[in-house]
N, C-alpha and C positions, 0 to 999 in steps of 0.2 A: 662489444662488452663481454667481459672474460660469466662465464653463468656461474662462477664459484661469487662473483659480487652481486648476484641479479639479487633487485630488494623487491620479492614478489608483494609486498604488503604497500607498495609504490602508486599510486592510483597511475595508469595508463594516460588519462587525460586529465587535465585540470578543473579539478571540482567546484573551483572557485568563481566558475563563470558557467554560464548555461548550457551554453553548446559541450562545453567539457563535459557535464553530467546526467546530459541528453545524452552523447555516446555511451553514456559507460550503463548509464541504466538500458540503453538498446538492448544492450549484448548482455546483459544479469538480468531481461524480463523475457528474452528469446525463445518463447514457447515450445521450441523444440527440446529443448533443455528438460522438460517434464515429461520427457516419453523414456527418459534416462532411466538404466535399474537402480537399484541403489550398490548395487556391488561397484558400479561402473564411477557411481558420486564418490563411495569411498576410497576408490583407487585415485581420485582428482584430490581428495581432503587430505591421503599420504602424501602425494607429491608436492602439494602446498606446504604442508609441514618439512618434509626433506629441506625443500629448499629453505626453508625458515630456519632451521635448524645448519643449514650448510653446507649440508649431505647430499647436493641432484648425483641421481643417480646417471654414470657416464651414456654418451651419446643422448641423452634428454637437448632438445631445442628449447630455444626462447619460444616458438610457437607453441611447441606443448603445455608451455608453463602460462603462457597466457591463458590458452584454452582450458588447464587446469584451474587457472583462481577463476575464471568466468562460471566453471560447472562448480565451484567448493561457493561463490559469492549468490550465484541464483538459488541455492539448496542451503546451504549451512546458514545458522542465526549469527549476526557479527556478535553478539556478546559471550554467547555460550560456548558456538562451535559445534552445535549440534545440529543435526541435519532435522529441518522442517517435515512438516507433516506435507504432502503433494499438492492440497489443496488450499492451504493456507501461502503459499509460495507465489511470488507475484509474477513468477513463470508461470503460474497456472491461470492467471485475471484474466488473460484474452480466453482460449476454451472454458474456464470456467462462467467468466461474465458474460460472453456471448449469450450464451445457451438462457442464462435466467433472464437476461437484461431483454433477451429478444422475446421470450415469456412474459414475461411485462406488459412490454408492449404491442402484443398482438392479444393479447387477453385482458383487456386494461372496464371493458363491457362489463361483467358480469361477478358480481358482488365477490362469490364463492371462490373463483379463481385471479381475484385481485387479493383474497386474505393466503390464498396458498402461494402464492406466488411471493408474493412479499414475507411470510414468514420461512420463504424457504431460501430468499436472497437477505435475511438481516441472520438466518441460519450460517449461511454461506460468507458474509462481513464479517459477524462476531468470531469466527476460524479464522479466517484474516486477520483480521486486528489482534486478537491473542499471540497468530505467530506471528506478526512481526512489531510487538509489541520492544519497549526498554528490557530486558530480562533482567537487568538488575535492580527492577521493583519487582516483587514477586506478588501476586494475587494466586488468592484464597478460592477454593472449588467455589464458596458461597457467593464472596462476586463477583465470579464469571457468570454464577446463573441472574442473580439479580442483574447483571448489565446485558446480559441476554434477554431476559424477558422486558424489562425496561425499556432497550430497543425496538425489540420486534411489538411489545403495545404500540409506542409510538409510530411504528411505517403504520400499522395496521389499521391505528385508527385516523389516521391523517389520510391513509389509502381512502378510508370506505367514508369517512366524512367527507374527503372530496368529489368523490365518485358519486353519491347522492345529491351531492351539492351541484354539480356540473351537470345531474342528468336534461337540463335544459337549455346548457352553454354549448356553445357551434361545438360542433365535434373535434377540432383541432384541441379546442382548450381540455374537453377531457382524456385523449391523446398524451396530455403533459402532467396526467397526477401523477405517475410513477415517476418520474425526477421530482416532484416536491415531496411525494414519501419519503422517496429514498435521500434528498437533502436531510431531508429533517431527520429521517431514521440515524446518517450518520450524525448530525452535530448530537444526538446522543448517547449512539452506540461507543464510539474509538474513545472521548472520556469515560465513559463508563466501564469500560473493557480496560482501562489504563486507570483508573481511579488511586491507585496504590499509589502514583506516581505522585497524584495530586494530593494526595493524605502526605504522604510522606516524604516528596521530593524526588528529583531524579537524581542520580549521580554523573557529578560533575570532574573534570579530569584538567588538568593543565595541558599545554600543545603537547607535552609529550607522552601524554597518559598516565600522569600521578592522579591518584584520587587525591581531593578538596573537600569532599564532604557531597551534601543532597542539596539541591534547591527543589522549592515547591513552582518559583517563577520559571526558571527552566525548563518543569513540566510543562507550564501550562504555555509556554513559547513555541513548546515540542509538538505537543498536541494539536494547539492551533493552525499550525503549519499543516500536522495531515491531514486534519479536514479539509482543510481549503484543497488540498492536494485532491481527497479522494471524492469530493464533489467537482473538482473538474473534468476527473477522471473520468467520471458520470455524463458530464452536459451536454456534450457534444455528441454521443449517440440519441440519448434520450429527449434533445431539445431540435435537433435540423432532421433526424430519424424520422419523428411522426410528421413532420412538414411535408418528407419525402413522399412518405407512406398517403397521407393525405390527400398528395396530387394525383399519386399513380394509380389510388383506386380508384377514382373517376373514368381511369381509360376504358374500355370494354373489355381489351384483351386481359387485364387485371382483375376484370371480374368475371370473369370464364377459368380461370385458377385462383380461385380463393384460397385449393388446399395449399399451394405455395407460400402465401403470406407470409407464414410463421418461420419458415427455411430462409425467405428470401430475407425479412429481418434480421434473423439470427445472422448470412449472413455479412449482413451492411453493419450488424453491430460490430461484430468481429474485424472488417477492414477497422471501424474508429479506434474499435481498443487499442490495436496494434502499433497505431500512432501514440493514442490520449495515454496508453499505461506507464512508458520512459517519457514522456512529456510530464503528465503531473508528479511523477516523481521527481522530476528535474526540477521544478518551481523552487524549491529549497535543500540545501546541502543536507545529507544524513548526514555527516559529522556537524551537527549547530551551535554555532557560536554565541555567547553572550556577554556584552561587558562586565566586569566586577563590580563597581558602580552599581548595576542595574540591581545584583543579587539582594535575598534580605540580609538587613544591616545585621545582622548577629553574623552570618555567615563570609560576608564583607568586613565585616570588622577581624574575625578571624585568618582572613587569609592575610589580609595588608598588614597584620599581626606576624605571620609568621614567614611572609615572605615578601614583603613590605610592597613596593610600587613595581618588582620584578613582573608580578604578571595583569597583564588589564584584562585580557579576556580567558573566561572558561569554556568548556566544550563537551557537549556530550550527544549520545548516539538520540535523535528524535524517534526513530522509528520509520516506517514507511507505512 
């Protein structure tokens, strides 16, 4: 392939099928990727652009230019093109999730350090979800804070309401409050934190990227999808973890280093992430589709208006 034609904006593998989009989120959530500086990102977001523009510059590989869009795709927001804040980047969910998720669950006992812990993980989501939020709904400073505090009431008090409530249930079941906080915290942090979208629709594009207007349905098709995403992302540390942890502290040798506990979780969470974070991303395309048909009739009446039975489906960025 001559690289004067390479179409870097080409997906690598087919996104239309799981395993297509399990690779490609491998390699855009590749945690190494966040030890990068940003002089080094910006030198990846010029050379993605050259080639966009038509311009590689001579002697550049096909290899370079892959590895270019992998470092401009795990750092830059697809809408804006602006490079993400380090933490909000889902290059950063395995080191970042490890560390609180494994906090969680080794401190899950004691009232005081289930509220800090959980207000410092729906701290740590609500950055997440803002950066890789739709940016073409834009929300208001006011609420990012109302869906922040919103959030983190909800872990908090589903934390400490269960925690009380389990103080008499075998020890396993209260092992598992921190995955029903944090379910619940999400299904109301990522609407909340996206809410513009749902007030006002997200924007929707035809295959080739003409804007169509907003849907409110395609918010909420977009949304629904990341939760389901980012609560599976969750289950499988936080649900077979404390099983682990359960068995192994009964051995002796497990309880002659208790101070290990909290390293050694941290890190078994860290193997899950590794997997579960281009896995639940994978469950659904970030480019998402929806029939015309499905859209509201005002805004279905307008497109088969003005471009009649040409296009069935619309398409727009869900988010991760």
């Amino acid at each position: 392939m001559a690289l004067r034609s390479f179409d870097i904006d080409a997906p690598r593998w087919d996104q239309s099928s799981f395993m297509g989009r399990l690779k490609h989120f491998f390699n855009i959530t590749d945690c190494r990727t966040a030890l990068l500086c940003d002089s080094r990102l910006d030198d990846a977001k010029a050379l993605v652009q050259s080639c966009r523009e038509g311009s590689i510059p001579p002697g550049t590989t096909e290899q370079q230019l892959h590895y270019a869009k992998k470092l401009y795709d795990s750092a830059f927001h697809p809408d804006t093109g602006e490079r993400m804040n380090l933490i909000g980047r889902m290059s950063f969910q395995v080191p970042g999730g490890m560390a609180i998720t494994g906090a969680m669950l080794q401190f899950y006992r004691s009232v005081p350090a289930v509220v800090f812990w959980q207000w410092v993980n729906q701290s740590f989501n609500a950055l997440v979800n803002y950066t890789n939020r739709n940016a073409a709904s834009p929300i208001t400073p006011k609420q990012i804070g109302v869906a922040y505090v919103t959030a983190t009431s909800t872990a908090l008090a589903t934390a400490v309401g269960l925690n009380l409530y389990t103080k008499r249930a075998p020890p396993l079941v209260a092992r598992w409050v921190p995955f029903v906080a944090v379910a619940a915290a999400n299904c109301v942090n990522i609407p909340m934190m996206r809410q513009q979208e749902l007030l006002s629709g997200i924007a929707i594009t035809d295959e080739n990227g003409n804007k169509l207007g907003h849907s409110k349905k395609a918010a909420v098709k977009g949304i629904t999808q990341v939760v389901i995403s980012r609560v599976t992302m969750a289950a499988p540390g936080m649900i077979i973890l404390p099983i682990i942890m359960e068995r192994l502290e009964k051995y002796k040798f497990m309880q002659r280093i208790t101070f290990l506990h909290f390293p050694i979780q941290v890190t078994l969470v860290g193997v899950f992430l590794v997997v579960m974070v281009p896995v639940a991303c994978s469950l659904f395309p970030q480019r998402c589709s929806m029939a015309v048909s499905k859209l509201e009739l005002e805004l279905k009446d307008s497109i088969r208006a003005q471009y009649g039975d040409s296009i069935q489906r619309v398409y727009f960025n869900k988010g991760l």
